[in-house]
C-alpha positions in Angstrom: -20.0 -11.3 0.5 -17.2 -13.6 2.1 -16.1 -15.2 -1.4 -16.0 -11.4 -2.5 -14.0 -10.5 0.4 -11.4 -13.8 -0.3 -11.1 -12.7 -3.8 -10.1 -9.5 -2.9 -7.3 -10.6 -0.7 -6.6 -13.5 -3.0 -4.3 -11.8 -5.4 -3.7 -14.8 -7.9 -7.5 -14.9 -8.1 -7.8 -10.6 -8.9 -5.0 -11.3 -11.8 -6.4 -14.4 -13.2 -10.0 -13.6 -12.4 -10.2 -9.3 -12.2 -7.9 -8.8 -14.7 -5.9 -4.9 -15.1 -9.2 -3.4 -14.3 -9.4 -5.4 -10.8 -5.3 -4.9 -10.1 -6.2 -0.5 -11.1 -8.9 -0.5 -8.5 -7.3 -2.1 -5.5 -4.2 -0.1 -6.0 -6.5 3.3 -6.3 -8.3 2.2 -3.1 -5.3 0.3 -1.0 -3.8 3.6 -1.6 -5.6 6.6 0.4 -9.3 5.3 1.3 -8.7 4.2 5.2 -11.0 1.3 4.7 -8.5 -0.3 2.1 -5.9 -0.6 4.2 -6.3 -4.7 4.4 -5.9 -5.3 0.8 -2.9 -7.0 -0.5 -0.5 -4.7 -2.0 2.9 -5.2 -2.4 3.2 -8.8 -3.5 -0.3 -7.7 -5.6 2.2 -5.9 -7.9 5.0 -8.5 -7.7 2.4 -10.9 -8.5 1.3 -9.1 -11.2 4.7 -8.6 -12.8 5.6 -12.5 -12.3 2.0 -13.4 -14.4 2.8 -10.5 -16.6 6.2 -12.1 -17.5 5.3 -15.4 -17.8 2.6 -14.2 -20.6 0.1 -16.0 -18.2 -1.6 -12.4 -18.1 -2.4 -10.9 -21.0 -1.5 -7.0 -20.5 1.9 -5.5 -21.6 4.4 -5.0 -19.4 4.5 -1.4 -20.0 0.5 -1.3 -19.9 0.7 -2.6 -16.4 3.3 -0.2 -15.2 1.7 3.1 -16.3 -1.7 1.7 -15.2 -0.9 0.6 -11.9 1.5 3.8 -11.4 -1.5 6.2 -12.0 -3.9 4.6 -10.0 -1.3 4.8 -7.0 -0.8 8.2 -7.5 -4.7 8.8 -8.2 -5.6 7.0 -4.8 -3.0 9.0 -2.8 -4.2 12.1 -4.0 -7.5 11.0 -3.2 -6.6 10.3 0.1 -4.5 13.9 0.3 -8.0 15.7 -1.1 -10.1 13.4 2.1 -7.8 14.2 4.9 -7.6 18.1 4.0 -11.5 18.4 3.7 -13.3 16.1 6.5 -9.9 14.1 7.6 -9.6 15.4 11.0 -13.3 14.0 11.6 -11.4 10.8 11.9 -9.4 11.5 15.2 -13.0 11.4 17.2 -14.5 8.6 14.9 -14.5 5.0 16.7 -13.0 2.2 16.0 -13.7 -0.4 14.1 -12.9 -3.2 11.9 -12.1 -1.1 9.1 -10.8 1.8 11.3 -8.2 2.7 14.0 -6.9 5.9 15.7 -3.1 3.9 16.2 -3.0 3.6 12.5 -3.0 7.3 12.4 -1.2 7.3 15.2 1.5 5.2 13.9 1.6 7.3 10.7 1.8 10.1 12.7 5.0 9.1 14.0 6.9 8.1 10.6 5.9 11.8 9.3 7.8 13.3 12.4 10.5 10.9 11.6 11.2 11.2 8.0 8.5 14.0 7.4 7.8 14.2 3.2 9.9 11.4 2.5 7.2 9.4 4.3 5.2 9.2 1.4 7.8 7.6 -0.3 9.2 5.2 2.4 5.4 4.5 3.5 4.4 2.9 0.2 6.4 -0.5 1.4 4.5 -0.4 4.7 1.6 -1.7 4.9 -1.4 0.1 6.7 0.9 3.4 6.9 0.8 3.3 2.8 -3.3 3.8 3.2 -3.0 6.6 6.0 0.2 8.9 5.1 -1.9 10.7 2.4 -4.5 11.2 4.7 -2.1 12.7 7.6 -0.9 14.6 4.6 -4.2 16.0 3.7 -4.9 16.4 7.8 -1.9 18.7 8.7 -2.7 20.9 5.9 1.1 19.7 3.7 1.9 22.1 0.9 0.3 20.2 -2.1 3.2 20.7 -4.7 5.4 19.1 -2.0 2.5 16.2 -1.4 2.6 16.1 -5.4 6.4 15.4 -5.7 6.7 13.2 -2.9 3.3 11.3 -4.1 4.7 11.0 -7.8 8.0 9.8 -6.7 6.9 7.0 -4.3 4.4 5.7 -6.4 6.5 5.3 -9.2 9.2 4.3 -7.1 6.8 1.3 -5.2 5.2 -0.2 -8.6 8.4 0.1 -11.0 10.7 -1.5 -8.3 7.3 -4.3 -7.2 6.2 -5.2 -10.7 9.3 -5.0 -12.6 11.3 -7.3 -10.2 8.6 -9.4 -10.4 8.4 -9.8 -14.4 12.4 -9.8 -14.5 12.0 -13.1 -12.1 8.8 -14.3 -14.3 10.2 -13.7 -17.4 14.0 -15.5 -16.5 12.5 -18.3 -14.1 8.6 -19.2 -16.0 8.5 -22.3 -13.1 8.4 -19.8 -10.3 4.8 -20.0 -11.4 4.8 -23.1 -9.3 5.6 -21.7 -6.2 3.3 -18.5 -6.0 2.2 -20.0 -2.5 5.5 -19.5 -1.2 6.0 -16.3 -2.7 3.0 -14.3 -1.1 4.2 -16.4 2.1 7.5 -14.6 1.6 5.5 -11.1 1.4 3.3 -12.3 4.1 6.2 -13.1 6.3 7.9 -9.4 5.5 5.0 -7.5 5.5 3.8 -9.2 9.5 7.6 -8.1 10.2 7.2 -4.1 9.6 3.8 -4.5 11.0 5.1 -5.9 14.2 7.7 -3.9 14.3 6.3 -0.8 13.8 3.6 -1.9 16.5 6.2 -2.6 19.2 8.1 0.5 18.6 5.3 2.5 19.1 4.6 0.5 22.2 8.0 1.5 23.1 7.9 5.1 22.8 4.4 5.2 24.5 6.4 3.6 28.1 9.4 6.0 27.3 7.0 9.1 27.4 4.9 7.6 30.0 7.9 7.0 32.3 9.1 10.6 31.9 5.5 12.1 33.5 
């Protein structure tokens, strides 16, 4: 189970070793199931575009982008469908390792923020990508709306990921040599939102809290 689990968060090892149908799946699931929301995402697809452009993985370009597109879309609808039947189940569940009310919480807050756009600025935040469908489905949001919003960020979030990625593959094939430091360089912006996001929560919590 704990080499299953490493695989799964080792994203070389899903390219070289899982192939499209591995990369489809953990997109589909990392994208609307809450108890995704640790698998590696973003530099997944970068990843993927880099291997895909140095023909180290053999799936065409184009292939990869419409697969990877649809199962984004797929998983947030999934999540959408979830959240508006038995989401709101999960405001009294407990935590857990696979489950927190503060990433609700947290989504919560980008919604009121940036409202439908969320689903589109959400898909380069880790964690918040998982649960915005969810709040989505939760809050009852007018499903051509959710459907517009979905579409565009997840075709947004892979062609931008995977197609940088292939560009850089395809013009710089030794970049293969350094995939350590670029899912450090993910790892490094992705610990940065989280962080981020986590203190300014913190911060609002004290603002309200000194105001009672």
């Amino acid at each position: 189970m704990l080499e299953f689990l490493k695989t799964l968060l080792d994203s070389k090892e899903i390219i070289t070793n899982g192939g499209l149908f591995l990369i489809v799946l953990i997109v589909y699931v990392e994208n609307g199931l809450f108890f995704g929301f640790f698998l590696p995402g973003d530099y997944l697809l970068f990843l993927a575009g880099v291997f895909c452009g140095t023909q180290a993985f053999a799936v065409g370009i184009v292939t990869l982008v419409l697969a990877v597109t649809g199962a984004s879309i797929a998983g947030s609808l999934t999540g959408y469908l979830f959240g508006n039947i038995v989401g709101k189940k999960l405001l009294h569940k407990q935590d857990s390792m696979f489950f927190k009310i503060e990433y609700l919480v947290r989504t919560r807050v980008y919604f009121m923020k940036f409202g439908g756009k969320t689903l589109i600025i959400s898909r380069f935040l880790p964690i918040v990508r998982t649960f915005a469908p969810i709040l989505a489905g939760m809050v009852k949001m007018n499903f051509k709306k959710f459907m517009y919003f979905n579409f565009m960020g997840g075709t947004i979030w892979v062609f931008s990921l995977i197609l940088s990625g292939y560009f850089l593959g395809t013009r710089f094939p030794q970049i293969m040599h350094y995939l350590e430091y670029v899912v450090f360089f993910f790892l490094a912006i992705t610990s940065f939102v989280v962080l981020k996001g986590f203190f300014e929560m913190n911060k609002k919590k004290k603002k309200k809290l000194s105001r009672l």
